[in-house]
N, C-alpha and C positions, 0 to 999 in steps of 0.2 A: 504494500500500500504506500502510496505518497500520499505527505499532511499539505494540508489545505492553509491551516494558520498554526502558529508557534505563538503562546500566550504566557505571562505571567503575572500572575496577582500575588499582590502581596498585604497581609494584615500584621498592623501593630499592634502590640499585646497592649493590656492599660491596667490601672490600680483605680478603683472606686472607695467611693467613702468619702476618706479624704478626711477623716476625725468623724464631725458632726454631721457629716452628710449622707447620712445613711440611703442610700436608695436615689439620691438625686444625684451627686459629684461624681464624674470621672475624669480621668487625665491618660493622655495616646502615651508611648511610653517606644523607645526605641530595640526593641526587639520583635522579629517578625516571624508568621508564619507565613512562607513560600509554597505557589501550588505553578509548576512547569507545566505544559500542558500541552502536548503537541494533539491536536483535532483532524485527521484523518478521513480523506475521500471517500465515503461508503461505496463499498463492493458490489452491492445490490441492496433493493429496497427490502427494510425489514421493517415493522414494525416497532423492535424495540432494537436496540443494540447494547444492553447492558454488560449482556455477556463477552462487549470483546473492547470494554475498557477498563485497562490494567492501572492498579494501583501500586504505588510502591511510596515507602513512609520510611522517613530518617529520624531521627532528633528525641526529642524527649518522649517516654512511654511503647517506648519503641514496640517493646515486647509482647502489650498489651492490644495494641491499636488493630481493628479489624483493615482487611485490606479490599472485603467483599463491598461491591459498591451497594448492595443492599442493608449492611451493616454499618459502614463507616458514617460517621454522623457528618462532614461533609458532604461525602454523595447523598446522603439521605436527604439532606437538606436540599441540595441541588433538585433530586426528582420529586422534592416537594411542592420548590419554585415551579418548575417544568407543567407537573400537572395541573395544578391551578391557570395554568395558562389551556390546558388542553394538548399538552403533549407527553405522552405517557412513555419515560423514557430517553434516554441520550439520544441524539438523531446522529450522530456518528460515531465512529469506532474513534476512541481517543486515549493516549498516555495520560495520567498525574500522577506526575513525581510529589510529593508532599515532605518537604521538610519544616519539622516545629522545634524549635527552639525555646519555647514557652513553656515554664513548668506546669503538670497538670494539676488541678484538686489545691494549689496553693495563693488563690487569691487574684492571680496576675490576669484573668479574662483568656484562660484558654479555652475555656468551650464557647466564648461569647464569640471569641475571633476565628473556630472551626464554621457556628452559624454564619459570620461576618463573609467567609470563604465561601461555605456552600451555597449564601444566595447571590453571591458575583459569578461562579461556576454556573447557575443555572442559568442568569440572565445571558452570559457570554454563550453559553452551547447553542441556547436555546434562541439564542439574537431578538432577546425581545425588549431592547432599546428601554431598560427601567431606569428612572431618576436615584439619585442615590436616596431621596426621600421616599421614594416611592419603595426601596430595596429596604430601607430603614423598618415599613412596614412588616415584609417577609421575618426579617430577621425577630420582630418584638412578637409577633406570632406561635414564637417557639422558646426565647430566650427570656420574654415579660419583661425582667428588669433592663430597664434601660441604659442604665453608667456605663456599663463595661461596653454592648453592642454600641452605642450610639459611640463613645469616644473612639471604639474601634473603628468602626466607617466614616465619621466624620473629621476625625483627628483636633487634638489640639485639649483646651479642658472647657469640660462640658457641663451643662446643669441641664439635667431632663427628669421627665415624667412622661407616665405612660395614660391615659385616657381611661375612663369607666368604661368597659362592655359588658354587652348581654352575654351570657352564658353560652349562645348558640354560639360566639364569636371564639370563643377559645379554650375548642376539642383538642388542639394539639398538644400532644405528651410536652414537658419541660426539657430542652435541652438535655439535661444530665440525667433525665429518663429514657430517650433518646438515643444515649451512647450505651446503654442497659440491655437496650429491647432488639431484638432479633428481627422484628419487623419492619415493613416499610411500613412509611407514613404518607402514599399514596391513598389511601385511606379515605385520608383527612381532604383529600383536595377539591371532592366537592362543595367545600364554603367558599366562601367569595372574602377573598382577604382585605378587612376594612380599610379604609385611607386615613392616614394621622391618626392613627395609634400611639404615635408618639411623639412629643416638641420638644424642643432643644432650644439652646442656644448657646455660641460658642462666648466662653470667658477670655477677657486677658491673665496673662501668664507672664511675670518677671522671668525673662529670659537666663540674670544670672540662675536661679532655682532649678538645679536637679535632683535626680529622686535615686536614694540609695535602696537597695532593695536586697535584705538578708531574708533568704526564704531558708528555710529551715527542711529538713527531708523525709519530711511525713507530707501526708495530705489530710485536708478537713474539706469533707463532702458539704457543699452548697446549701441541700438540703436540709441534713442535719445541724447546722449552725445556725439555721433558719427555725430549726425546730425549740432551740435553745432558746430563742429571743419570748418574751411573754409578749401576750394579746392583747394585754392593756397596758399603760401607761402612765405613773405619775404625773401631775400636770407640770410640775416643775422642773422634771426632766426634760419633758420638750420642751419648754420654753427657753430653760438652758442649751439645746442645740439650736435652734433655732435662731438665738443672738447670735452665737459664735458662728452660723455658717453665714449668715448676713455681711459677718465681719469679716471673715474668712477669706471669700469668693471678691473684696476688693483686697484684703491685705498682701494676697498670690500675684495682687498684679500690680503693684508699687516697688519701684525702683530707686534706691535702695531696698530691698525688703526689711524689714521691720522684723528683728528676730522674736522678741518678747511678746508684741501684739499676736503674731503668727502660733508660734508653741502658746499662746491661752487661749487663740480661736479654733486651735486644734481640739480641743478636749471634747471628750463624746462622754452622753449617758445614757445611750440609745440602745446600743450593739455591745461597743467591749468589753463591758462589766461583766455582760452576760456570758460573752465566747472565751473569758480568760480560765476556763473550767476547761476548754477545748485545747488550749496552748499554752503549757509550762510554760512560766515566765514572762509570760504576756503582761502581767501587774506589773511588776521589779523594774520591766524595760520601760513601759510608759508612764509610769511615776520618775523614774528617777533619771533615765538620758531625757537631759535638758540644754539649753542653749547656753546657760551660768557654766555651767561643768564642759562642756564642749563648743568652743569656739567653732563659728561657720554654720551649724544646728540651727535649724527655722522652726521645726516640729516633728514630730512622729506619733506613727498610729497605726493599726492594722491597716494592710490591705487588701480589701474587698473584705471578704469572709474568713481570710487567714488561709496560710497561718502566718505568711509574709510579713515582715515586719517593715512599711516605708517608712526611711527618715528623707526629709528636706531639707539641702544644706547648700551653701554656698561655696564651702571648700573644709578640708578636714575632713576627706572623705576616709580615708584608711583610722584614722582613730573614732571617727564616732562608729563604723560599722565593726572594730574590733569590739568593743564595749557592748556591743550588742552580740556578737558573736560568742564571746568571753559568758552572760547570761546565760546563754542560750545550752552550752558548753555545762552550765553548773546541772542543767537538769539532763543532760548525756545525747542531747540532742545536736547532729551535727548541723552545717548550713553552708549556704553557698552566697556567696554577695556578688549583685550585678549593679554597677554604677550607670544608670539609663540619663538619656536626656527625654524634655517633653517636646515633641515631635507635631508641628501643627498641620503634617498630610497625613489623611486617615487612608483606609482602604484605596488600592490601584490595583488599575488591571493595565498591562501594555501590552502589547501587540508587537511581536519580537518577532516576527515573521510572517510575511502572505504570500501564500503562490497562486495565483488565478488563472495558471496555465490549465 
C-alpha cells in the first residue's frame, strides 16, 4: 500500500487545580503525547477497516496499554467521534505510532490528553472539518471535567466549566471507565452530541513562572479521590477558596510575581485535606515548603487529583524539588521530578506529508 497523508498530532499534558481551584483551573504544561500517523490508500471498499490499523505505543505504561483499536481509549474515542458523524469505522487502512510521555493515574491529564488525541484522530481520519470548540464538545462528552481536556486543547491556563445537562445527554462511560471496559463505545453514538458543553476562557500567565513537578511512583485512581471528597460542604470552606482563586487567577499573571500573595492564594479547603489520607506526606509538604524557607517558591499544591506534587517557582529549582523529594523519601516513596514550562499552544495536528498522486 502507499499512504495518502503522513500526520502528526501532538497533546500537552496539564496540572489542574491549581490550590483553590478545584474543578475550574488548569494550566498546558510542556510534555507531550505524540500520535505518527501514516493514513493509507484503501485497497478496496470495505465497510469498516478496523482490522488493518496497526497500533504501536512507546513511553509510559507501556506494558499495560491495549494496542487493539477496539480497546485503546484513543481509538475508542476516535470511533466514537466517527460514528456520531455517521461513519462507522476508520475509512482507511492506517499506522499510529503512539508515544506518551505522560505519567499515568498521577495527576498530570493523561487520560484527559489520550481523549484530547482520540477526538483530533477522529476528526482528521474522518475529515470532518470540526472547530476546536466544537472538538472541545467530543472531548467533555466522555472526560466531564473540564481543566485538564480544555487546557489540553486549548493551551495556555485556563478557567472552565462545564454546563447543566439532561441525563439523556450523558450515556457515555467516564474516561477512566473507558480505559477498563473491553467494549466499544459505538454504542453510544446514537445521541446527538450537544454544542457548549463547555466555556472557557484563556488566563494571563507571568511568563517568568514554571511548574516543578515531583510525581511520586504510585498512582491514585481519579475516581477514587473523587470518592474521598464529601457531598456537602462547610460554608466557610468555600468561601475561603473562592477569595483565594479570585486572587489567584490575577496574582499568576503579575510580573514581578508576588511570592507571598501567590503561596496564600494557593491554599485549598476543598480537595487536599480530604486526598492527604491518599498520599503520604501530602500535609508535611504543603504546610511546611514555603516561599520564607525556599527562595524562588510562589506556591505549591497537588496536582489534579495526585498524587503529583506542583511547586511554582521562579528559580531554585533543584533545592525546592529536593525538599520535597527528601519528604517524600521519609514515607519510602520514590519520585521523579520534571521541571515543565507553561506552554500557550494547546493541541496540533500537522500534516507532515501529502501524496495526491
Amino acid at each position: 500500500m502507499t499512504y495518502s497523508r503522513k500526520l502528526k498530532i501532538t497533546v500537552p499534558c496539564s496540572s489542574s487545580n491549581i490550590g483553590p481551584g478545584f474543578d475550574v483551573l488548569g494550566v498546558t504544561l510542556s510534555l507531550y503525547l505524540t500520535l505518527d500517523i501514516s493514513i493509507f490508500e484503501p485497497s478496496s471498499v470495505k465497510e469498516n477497516y478496523n482490522t488493518e490499523v496497526v497500533l504501536t505505543y512507546s513511553g509510559e505504561g507501556k506494558d499495560g496499554v491495549p494496542l487493539s483499536v477496539e480497546k485503546n481509549l484513543i481509538t475508542k474515542t476516535a470511533l466514537y467521534v466517527l460514528a456520531c458523524n455517521n461513519i462507522y469505522g476508520f475509512t482507511a487502512p492506517m499506522t499510529i505510532n503512539i508515544d506518551n510521555p505522560i505519567p499515568m493515574g498521577r495527576g498530570l491529564g493523561s487520560s484527559g490528553a489520550a481523549v484530547v488525541a482520540g477526538v483530533m484522530l477522529g476528526n482528521v481520519s474522518g475529515n470532518l472539518g470540526l472547530t476546536k470548540d466544537r472538538m472541545l464538545d467530543y472531548c467533555l462528552m466522555i472526560e466531564r471535567h473540564p481543566d485538564n481536556v480544555t487546557a489540553a486543547l486549548m493551551g495556555g491556563f485556563i478557567a472552565s466549566y462545564l454546563r447543566e445537562l439532561n441525563t439523556d445527554d450523558t450515556g457515555i462511560p467516564h474516561s477512566e471507565e473507558l480505559e477498563k471496559k473491553n467494549d466499544t463505545i459505538n454504542k453510544f453514538s446514537s445521541q446527538i452530541v450537544p454544542e457548549r458543553i463547555g466555556y472557557y476562557i484563556k488566563l494571563n500567565w507571568a511568563k517568568e513562572i514554571k511548574a516543578i513537578t515531583i510525581i511520586p511512583q504510585f498512582e491514585v485512581s481519579t475516581a477514587e479521590a473523587r470518592e474521598i471528597l464529601p457531598n456537602d460542604y462547610n460554608k466557610n470552606d468555600v468561601v475561603f477558596n473562592l477569595q483565594r482563586l479570585a486572587v489567584l487567577i490575577m496574582a499568576l499573571s503579575q510580573s514581578p510575581p508576588d511570592a507571598d500573595l501567590i503561596c496564600q492564594a494557593m491554599q485549598d479547603k476543598v480537595h487536599q485535606p480530604y486526598r492527604k489520607q491518599l498520599i503520604p506526606g501530602l500535609s508535611e509538604i504543603i504546610t511546611n515548603v514555603k516561599p520564607t524557607t525556599h527562595p524562588g517558591l510562589l506556591g505549591i499544591c497537588l496536582s489534579g487529583a495526585g498524587p503529583t506534587i506542583l511547586a511554582l517557582a521562579t528559580h531554585n529549582f533543584d533545592n525546592i524539588s529536593k525538599t520535597v523529594i527528601d519528604m517524600f523519601a521519609k514515607e519510602n516513596i520514590e519520585t521523579v521530578v520534571k521541571v515543565l514550562d507553561v506552554v500557550e499552544d494547546g493541541a496540533q495536528v500537522v500534516e507532515t506529508k501529502y501524496n495526491n498522486a
